[in-house]
KETITI-332131 format. One record per residue (C-alpha): residue number from 0; chain; x negated, z, y negated. Coordinates in steps of 0.001 Angstrom, whole numbers, plus 524288, in hexadecimal, padded with zeros to 5 digits. Example, Ala and Ser with C-alpha at 12.3 -4.5 7.8 and 13.67 -1.06 7.14 Angstrom:
2
[0; A; [7CFF4; 81E78; 81194]];
[1; A; [7CA9A; 81BE4; 80424]];
//
This chain:
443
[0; A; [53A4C; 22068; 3DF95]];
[1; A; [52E8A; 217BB; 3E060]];
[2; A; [52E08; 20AFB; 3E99F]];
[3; A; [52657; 20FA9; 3F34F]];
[4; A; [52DC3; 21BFA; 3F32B]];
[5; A; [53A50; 214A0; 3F89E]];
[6; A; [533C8; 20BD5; 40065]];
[7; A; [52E87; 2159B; 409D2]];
[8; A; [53BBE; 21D5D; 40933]];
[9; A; [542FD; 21678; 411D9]];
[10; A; [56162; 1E486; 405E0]];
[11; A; [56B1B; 1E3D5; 40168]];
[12; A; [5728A; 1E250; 3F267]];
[13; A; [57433; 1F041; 3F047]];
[14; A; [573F1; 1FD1D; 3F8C5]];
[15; A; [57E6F; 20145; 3F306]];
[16; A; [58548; 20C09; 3FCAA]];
[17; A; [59092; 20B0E; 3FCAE]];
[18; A; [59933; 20ADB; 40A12]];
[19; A; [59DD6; 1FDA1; 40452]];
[20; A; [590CE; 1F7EB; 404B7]];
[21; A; [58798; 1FEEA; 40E13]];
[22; A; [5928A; 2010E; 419ED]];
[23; A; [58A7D; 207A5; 4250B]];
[24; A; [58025; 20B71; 41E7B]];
[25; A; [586CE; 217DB; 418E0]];
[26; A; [589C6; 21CB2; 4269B]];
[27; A; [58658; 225B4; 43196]];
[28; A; [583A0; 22174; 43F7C]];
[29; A; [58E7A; 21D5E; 447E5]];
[30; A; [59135; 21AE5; 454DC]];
[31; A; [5923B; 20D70; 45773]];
[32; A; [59A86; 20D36; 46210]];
[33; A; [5A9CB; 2100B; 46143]];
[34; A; [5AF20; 20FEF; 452FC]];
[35; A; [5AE5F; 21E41; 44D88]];
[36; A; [5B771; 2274A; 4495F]];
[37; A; [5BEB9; 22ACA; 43E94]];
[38; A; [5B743; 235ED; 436C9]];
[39; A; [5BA83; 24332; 43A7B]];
[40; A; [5C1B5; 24B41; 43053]];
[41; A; [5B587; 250F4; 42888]];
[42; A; [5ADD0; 24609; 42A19]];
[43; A; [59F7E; 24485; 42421]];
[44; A; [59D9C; 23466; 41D5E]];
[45; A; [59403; 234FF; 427D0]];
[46; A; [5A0B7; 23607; 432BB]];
[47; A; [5A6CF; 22C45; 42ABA]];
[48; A; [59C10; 22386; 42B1B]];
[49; A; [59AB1; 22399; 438B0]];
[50; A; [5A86D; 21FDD; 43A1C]];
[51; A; [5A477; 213A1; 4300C]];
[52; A; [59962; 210A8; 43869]];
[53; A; [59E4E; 20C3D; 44305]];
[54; A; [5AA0A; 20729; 43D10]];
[55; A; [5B267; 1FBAB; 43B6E]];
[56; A; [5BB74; 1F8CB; 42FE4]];
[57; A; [5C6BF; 1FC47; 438F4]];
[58; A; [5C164; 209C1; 43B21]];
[59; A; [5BEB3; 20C03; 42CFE]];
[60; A; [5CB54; 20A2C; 42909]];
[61; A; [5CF46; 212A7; 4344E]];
[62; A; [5C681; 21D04; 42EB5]];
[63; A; [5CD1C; 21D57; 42303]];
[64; A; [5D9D2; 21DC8; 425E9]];
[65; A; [5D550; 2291E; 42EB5]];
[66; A; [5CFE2; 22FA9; 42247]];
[67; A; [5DC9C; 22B4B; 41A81]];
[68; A; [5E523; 23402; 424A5]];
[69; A; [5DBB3; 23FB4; 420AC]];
[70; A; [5DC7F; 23DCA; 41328]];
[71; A; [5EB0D; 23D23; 41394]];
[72; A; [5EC1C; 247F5; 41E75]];
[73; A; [5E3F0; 252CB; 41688]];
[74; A; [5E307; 24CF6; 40735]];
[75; A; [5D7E4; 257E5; 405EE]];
[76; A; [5CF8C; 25299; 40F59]];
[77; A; [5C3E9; 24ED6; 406A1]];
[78; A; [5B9D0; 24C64; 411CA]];
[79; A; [5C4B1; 24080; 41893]];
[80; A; [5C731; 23BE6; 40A3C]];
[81; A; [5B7D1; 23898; 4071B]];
[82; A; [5B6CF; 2330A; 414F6]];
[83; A; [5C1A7; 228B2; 41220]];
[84; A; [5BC40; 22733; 40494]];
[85; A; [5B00B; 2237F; 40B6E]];
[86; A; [5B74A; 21B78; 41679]];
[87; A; [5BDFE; 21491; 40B43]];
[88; A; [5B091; 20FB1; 40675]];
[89; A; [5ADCB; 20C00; 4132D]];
[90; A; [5B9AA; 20148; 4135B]];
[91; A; [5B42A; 1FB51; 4072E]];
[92; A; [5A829; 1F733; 40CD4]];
[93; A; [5B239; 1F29F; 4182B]];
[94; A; [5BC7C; 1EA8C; 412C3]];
[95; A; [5B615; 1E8AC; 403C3]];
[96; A; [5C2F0; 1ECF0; 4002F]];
[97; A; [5BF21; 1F4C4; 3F34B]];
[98; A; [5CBB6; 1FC41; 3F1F8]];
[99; A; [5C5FF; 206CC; 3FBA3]];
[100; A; [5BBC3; 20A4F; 3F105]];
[101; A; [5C7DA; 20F25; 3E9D9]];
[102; A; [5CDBD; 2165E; 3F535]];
[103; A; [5BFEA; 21B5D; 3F917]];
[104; A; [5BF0B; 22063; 3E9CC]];
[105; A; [5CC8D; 226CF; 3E92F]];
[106; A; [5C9CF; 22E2A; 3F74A]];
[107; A; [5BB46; 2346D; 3F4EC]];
[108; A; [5C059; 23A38; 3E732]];
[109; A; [5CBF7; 23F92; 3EE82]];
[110; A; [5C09D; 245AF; 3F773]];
[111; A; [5B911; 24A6A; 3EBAF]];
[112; A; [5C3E4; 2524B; 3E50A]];
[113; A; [5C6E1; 257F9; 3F2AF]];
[114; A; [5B814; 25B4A; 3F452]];
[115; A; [5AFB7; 2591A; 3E7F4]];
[116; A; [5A2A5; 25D08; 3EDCA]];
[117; A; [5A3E8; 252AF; 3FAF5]];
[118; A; [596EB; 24B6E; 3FA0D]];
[119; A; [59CCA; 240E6; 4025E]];
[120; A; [5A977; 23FF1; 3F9C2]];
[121; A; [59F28; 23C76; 3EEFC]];
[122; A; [5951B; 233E6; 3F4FE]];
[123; A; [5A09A; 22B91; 3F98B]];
[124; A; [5A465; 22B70; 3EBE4]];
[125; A; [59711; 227CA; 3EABA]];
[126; A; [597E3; 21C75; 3F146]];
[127; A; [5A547; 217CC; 3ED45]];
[128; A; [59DFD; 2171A; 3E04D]];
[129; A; [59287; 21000; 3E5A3]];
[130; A; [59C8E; 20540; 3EB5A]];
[131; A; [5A37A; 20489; 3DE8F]];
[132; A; [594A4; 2023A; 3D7D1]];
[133; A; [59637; 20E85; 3CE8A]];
[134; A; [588C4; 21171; 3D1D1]];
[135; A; [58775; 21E2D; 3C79D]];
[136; A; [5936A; 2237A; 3CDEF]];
[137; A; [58ED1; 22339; 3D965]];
[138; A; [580E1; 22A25; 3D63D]];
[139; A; [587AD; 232F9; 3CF55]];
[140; A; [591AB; 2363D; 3DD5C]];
[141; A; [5857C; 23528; 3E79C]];
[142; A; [57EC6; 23EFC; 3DF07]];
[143; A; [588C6; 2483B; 3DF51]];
[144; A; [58B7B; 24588; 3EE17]];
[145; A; [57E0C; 24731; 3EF48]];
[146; A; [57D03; 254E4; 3E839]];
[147; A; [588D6; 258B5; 3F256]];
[148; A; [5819A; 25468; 3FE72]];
[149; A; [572EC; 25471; 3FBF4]];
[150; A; [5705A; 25172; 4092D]];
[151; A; [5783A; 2466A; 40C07]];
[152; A; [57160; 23962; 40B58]];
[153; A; [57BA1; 22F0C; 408F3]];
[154; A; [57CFB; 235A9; 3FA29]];
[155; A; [570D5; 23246; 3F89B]];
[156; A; [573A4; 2238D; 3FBE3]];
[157; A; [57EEB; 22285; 3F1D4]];
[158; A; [5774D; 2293F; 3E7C2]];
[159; A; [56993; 21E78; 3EBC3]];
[160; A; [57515; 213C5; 3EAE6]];
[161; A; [57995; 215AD; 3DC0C]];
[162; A; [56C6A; 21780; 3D83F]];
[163; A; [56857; 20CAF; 3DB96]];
[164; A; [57556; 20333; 3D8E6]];
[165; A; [570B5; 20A19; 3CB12]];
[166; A; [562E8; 20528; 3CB6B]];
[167; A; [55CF9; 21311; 3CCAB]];
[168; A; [5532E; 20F4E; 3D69F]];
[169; A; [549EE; 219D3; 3D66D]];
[170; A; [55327; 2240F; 3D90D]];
[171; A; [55BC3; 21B14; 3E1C2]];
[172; A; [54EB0; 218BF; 3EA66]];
[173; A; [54CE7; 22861; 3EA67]];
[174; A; [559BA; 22C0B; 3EE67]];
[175; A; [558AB; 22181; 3F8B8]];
[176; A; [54AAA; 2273A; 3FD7F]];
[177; A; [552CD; 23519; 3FE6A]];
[178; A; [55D4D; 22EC4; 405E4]];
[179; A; [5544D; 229BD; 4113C]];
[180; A; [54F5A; 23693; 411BC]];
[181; A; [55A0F; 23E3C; 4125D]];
[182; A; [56028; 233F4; 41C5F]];
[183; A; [5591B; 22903; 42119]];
[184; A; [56567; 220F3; 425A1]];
[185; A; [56B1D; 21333; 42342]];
[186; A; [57048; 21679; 414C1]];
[187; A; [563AB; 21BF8; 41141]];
[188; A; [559DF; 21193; 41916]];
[189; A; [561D7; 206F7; 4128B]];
[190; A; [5615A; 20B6B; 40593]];
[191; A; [55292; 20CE4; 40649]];
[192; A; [552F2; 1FEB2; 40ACA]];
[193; A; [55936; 1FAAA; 3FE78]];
[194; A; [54F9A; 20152; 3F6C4]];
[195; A; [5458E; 1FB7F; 3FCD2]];
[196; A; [54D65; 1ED49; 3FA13]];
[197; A; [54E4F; 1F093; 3EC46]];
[198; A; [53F0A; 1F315; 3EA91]];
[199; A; [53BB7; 1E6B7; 3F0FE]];
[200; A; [5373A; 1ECD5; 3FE33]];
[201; A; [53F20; 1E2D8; 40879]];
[202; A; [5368E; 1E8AE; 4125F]];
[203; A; [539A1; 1F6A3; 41019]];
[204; A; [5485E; 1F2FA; 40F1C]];
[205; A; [54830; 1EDE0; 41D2C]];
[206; A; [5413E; 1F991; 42164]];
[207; A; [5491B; 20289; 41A8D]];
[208; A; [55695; 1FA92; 4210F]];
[209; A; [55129; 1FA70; 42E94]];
[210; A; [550B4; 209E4; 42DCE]];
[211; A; [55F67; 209CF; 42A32]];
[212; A; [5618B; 1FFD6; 43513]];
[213; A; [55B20; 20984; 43DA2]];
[214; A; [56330; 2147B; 4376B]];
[215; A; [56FD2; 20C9E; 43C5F]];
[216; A; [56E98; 20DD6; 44880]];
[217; A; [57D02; 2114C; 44DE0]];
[218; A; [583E8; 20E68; 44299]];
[219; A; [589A9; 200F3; 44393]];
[220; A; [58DC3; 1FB1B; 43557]];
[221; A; [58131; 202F0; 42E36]];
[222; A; [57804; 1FB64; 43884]];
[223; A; [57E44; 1EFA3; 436F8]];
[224; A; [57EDA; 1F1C0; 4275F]];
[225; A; [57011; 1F47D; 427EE]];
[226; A; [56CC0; 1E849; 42F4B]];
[227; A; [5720B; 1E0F5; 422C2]];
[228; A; [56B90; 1E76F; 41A60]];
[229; A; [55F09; 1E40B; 42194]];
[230; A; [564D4; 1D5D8; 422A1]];
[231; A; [56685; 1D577; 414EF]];
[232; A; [557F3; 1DA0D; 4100C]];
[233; A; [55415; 1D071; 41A25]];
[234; A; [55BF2; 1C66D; 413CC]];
[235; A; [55816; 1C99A; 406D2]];
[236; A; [549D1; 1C4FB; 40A99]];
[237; A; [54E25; 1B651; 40F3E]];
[238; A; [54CA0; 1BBF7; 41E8B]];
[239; A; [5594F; 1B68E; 421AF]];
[240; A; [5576B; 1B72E; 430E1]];
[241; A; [5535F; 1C3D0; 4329A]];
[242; A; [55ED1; 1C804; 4289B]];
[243; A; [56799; 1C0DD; 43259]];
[244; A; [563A0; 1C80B; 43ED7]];
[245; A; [56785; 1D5AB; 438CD]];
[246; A; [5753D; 1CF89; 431D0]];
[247; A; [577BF; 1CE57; 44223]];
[248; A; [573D9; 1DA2C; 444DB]];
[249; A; [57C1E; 1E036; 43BCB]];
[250; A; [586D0; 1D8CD; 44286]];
[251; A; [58379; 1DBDA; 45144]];
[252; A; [58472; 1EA3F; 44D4C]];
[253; A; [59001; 1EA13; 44399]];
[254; A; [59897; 1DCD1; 448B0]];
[255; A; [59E2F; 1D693; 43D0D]];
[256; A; [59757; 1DCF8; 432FA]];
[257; A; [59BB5; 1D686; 4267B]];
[258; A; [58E6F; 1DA0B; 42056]];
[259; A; [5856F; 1D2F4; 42955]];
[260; A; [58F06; 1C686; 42BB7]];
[261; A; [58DCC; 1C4F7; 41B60]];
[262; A; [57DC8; 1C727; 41AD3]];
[263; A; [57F0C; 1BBEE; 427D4]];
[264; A; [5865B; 1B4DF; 41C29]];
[265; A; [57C0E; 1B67E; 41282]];
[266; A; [57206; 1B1DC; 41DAF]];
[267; A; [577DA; 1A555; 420A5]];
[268; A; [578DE; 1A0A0; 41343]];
[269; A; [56C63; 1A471; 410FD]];
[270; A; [569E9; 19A10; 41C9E]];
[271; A; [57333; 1903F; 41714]];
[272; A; [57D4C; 1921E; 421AD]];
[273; A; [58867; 1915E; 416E6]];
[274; A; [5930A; 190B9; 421AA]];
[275; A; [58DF9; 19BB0; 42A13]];
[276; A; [58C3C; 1A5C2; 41F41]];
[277; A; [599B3; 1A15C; 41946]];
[278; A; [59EE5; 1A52D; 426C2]];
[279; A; [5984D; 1B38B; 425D7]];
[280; A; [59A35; 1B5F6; 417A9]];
[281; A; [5A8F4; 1B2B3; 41928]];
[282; A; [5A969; 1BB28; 4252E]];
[283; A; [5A489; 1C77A; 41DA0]];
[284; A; [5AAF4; 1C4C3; 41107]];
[285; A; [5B99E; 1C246; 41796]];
[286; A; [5B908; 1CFAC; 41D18]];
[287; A; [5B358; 1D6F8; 4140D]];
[288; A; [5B3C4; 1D02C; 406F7]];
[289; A; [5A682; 1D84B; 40076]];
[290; A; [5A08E; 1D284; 3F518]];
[291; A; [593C8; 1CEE2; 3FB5A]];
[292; A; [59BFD; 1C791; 40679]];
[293; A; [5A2B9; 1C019; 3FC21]];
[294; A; [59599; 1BC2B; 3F41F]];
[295; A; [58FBE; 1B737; 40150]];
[296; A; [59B34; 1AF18; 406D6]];
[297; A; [59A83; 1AAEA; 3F5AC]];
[298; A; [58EB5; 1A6EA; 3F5FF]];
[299; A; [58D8C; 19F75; 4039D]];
[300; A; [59953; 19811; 3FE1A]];
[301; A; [59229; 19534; 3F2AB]];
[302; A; [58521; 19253; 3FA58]];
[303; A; [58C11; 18714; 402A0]];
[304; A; [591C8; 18120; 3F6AC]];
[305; A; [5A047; 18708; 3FAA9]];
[306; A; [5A33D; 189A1; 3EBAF]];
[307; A; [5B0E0; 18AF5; 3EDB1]];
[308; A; [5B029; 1957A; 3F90F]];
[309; A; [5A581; 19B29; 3F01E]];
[310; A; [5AFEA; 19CB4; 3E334]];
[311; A; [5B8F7; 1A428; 3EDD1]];
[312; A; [5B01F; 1ADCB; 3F170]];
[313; A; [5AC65; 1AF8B; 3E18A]];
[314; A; [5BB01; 1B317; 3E130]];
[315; A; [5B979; 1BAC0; 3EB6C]];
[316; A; [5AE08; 1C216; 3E539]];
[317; A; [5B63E; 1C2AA; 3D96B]];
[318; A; [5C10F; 1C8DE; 3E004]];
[319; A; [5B664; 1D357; 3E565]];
[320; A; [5B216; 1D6F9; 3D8D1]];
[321; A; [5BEEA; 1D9E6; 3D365]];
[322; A; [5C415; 1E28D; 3DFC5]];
[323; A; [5B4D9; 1E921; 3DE4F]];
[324; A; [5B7DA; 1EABD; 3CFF4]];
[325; A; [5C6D5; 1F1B5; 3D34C]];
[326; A; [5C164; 1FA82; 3DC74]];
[327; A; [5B84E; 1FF58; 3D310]];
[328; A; [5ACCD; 1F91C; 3D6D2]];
[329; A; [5A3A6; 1F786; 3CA3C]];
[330; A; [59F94; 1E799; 3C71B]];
[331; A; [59517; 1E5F0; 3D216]];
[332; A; [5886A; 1DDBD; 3D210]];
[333; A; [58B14; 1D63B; 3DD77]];
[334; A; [5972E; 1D09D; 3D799]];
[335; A; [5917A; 1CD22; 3CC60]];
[336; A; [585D1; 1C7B8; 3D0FC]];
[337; A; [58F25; 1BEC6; 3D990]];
[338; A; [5972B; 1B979; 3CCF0]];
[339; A; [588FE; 1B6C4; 3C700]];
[340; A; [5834C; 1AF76; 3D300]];
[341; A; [59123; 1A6F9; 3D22A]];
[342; A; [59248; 1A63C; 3C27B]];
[343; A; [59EFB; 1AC6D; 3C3ED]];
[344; A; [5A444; 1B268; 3B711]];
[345; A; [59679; 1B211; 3B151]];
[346; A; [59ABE; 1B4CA; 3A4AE]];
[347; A; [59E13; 1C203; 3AC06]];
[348; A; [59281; 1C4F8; 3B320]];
[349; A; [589BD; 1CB31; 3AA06]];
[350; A; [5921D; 1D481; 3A424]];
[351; A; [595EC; 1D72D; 3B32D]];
[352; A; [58782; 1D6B4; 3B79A]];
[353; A; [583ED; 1E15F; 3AA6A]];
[354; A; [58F12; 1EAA5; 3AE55]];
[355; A; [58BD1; 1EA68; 3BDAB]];
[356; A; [57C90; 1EC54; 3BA1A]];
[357; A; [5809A; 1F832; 3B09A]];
[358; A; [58780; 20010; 3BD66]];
[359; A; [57CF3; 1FB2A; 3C6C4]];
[360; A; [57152; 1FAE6; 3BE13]];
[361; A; [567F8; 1F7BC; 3CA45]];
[362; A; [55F05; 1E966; 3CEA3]];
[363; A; [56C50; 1E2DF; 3D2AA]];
[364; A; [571FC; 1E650; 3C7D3]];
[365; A; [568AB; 1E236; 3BEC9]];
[366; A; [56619; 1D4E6; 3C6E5]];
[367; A; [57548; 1D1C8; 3C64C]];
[368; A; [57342; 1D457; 3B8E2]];
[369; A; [5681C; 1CB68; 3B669]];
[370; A; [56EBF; 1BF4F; 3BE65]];
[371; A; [57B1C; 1C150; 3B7EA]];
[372; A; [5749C; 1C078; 3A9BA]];
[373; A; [569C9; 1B4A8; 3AD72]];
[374; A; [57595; 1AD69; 3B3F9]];
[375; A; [57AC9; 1AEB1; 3A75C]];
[376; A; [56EBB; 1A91C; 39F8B]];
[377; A; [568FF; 1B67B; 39AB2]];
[378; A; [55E92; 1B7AD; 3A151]];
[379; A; [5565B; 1BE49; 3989F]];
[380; A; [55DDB; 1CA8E; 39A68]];
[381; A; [55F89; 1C54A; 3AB3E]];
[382; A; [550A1; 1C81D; 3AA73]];
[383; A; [5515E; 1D549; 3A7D0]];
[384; A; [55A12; 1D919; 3B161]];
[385; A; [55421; 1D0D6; 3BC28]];
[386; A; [545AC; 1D82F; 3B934]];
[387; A; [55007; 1E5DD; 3BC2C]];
[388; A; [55576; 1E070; 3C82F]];
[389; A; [54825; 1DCBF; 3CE19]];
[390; A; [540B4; 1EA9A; 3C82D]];
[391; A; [5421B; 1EFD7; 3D630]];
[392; A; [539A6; 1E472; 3DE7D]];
[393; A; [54491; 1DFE4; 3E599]];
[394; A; [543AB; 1D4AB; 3EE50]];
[395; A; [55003; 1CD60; 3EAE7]];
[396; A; [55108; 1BE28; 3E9E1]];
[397; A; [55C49; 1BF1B; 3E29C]];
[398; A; [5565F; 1C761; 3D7A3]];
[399; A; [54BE1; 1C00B; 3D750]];
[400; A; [553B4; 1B289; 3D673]];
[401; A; [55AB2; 1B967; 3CBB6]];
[402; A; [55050; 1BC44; 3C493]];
[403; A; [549D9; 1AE75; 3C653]];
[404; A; [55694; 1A801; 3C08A]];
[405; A; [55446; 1B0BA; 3B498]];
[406; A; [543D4; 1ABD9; 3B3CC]];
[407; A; [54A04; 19E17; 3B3B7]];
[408; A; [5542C; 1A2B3; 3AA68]];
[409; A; [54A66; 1A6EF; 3A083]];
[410; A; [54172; 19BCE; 3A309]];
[411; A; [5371A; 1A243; 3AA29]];
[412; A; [53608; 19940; 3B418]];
[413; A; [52AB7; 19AD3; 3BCA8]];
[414; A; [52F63; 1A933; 3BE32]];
[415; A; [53CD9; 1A3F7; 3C1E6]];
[416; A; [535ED; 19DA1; 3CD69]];
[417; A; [52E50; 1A923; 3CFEB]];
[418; A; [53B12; 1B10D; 3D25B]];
[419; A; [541E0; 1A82D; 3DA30]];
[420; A; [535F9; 1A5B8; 3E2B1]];
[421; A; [5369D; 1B416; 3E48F]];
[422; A; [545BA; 1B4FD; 3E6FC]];
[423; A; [544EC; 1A923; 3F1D0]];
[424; A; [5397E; 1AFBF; 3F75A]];
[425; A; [540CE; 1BB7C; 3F9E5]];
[426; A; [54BF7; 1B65A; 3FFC5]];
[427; A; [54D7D; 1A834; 3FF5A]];
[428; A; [55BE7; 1A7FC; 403A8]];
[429; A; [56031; 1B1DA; 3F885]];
[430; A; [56B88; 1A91D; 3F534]];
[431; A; [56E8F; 19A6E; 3F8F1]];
[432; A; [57163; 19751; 3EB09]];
[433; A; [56804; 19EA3; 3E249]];
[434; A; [55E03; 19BF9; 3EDAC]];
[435; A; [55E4E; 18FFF; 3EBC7]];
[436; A; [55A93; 18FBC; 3DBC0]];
[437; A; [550F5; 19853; 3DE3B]];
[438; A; [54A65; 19066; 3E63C]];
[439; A; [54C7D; 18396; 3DD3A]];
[440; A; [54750; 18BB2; 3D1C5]];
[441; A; [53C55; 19276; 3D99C]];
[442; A; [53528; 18507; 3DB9D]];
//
């Protein structure tokens, strides 16, 4: 897959997509009036998702104790098991309570014994293995759902997702091109946006998310979901008004949306409104305790000189990683590159950073890799890995900070100014503490 080749087929940290981390993006069109039904025995994932998409956590759980009765009622009822497996990933991305991976786990291979050739029994397998970050697993499951169901799109989607968590690009990029073919919708539109992202086009990213916004039309949590991802490209490139304006969008259509009250967060401390964003990030990360919540009410704490509140939420993340690690979630990046933003266990982080880069062998994780080792003082080896996490042309102030800190490092200084010139000209609020060296070492 060539660049021009993606860029005419059709952000964020990672696309991964999982129902943990995308939420509506993964469903069908829903009616956004009174809250839907439960799924009718038989159900498609497409029923199911409509029943997500208009949803509440209140009705979620209602769904699945629906689907529990069935289970229980008729234990050979393989089509009701995969639906609550899938309805089990669903609470996950609801409550960031990680023991429903386990539950979601146990439930599909109950389905698969009971029906070994259900291509939905295995791309939610699929998926479960995407959330847990055992990305071969999971290109190895979306294959084989996809060899079940040839025609089905969203296959193609968790087979595009472990590609690229695995740094295949080329064939990621392809499989994403044959997704937006097959079914130009909001899974498929935003994944083409990423792409885009990762080549450097910010442009064709927007585009490319405006479709899906377009494709979200009557589906209440995808539309609001896509309006943060547009929010968040926008933010990326320092345009932290127009950033703002679809963060409220994405609340006047979903009303409390967790998602959009954190990325208001990460707007007002990009503004220096310390007390303001604490109020957000707090907000989102007392209801739903997600790492990323956690790392932003962290770092606004840390920001406003709050080092106290700051060490609590580095508990907190602490806490995270071990209930992530339990429910047999593999070491991931963004933990790790939170313990080596805060020196926390740095005698830790490398190994950590080596074995996370190993089972996600893409950019982020050879950029984690490269901060982990130059905030360690081998930066000869950070070099390497920093020239890997840039080989795509993505715009990213942090990477480029990164690799900056490693110029300096190595004594190449009037490079080091070169690449933090170029990370503050991307996005001059990238962070209100590594912003601010950047610009002390860029003069």
């Amino acid at each position: 897959m060539t660049r021009r080749r993606i860029a005419l087929a059709g952000t964020v940290a990672a696309i991964a997509a999982t129902v943990l981390l995308l939420g509506g993006v993964l469903r069908e069109p829903a009616d956004d009036g009174e809250a839907a039904a439960p799924p009718p025995v038989g159900a498609t994932p497409a029923q199911l998702a409509t029943v997500f998409g208009a949803s509440q956590a209140g009705e979620t759980r209602a769904t699945i104790a629906g689907l529990q009765d069935r289970v229980r009622a008729n234990p050979k009822d393989a089509r009701s098991a995969m639906l609550l497996g899938l309805a089990y990933q669903q609470r996950v991305r609801e409550t960031a309570d990680f023991s429903y991976l386990a539950k979601s786990d146990a439930v599909l291979r109950r389905a698969l014994k009971l029906d070994s050739t259900d291509a939905d029994t295995v791309g939610g397998l699929g998926s479960l293995a995407l959330a847990r970050h055992d990305f071969e697993r999971a290109l190895a499951l979306g294959r084989r759902a996809r060899t079940l169901a040839p025609a089905t799109a969203r296959h193609l989607g968790v087979v595009g997702d472990a590609l690229l968590e695995l740094g295949r690009y080329e064939e990621a990029f392809a499989t994403f091109d044959a997704m937006v073919r097959r079914k130009p919708d909001v899974a498929s539109y935003a994944r083409i946006s990423y792409a885009r992202e990762l080549l450097g086009d910010k442009r064709g990213a927007i585009a490319a998310m405006q479709l899906a916004l377009d494709a979200a039309t009557g589906q209440r949590e995808a539309r609001a979901w896509t309006h943060v991802q547009l929010g968040k490209i926008l933010l990326g490139s320092g345009q932290l008004k127009a950033a703002e304006a679809h963060f409220l969008a994405a609340e006047q259509v979903s009303p409390g949306y967790l998602y959009a009250i954190e990325a208001r967060a990460q707007v007002a401390l990009a503004r220096g409104r310390y007390r303001a964003a604490a109020a957000l990030a707090r907000r989102a990360a007392e209801a739903v305790p997600l790492p990323q919540f956690v790392a932003t009410l962290a770092e606004i704490y840390r920001a406003s000189g709050q080092t106290e509140l700051a060490r609590e939420q580095y508990a907190v993340m602490g806490a995270i990683e071990r209930l992530l690690a339990a429910s047999g979630v593999r070491s991931d990046l963004e933990l790790t590159l939170f313990n080596v933003d805060h020196r926390i266990r740095l005698d830790e982080v490398v190994p950590a950073a080596r074995t996370a880069q190993r089972a996600r062998p893409s950019i982020e994780g050879d950029d984690v890799l490269s901060w982990a080792l130059a905030r360690t003082g081998r930066c000869t080896e950070a070099l390497h890995y920093s020239e890997r996490a840039l080989r795509l042309g993505t715009r990213d102030a942090t990477k480029f900070f990164h690799r900056g800190t490693i110029e300096r490092c190595l004594g190449h200084r009037v490079s080091a100014r070169t690449w933090f010139r170029r990370a503050l000209a991307t996005n001059p609020h990238f962070s209100p503490y590594w912003a601010a060296i950047a610009r002390r070492y860029a003069r």
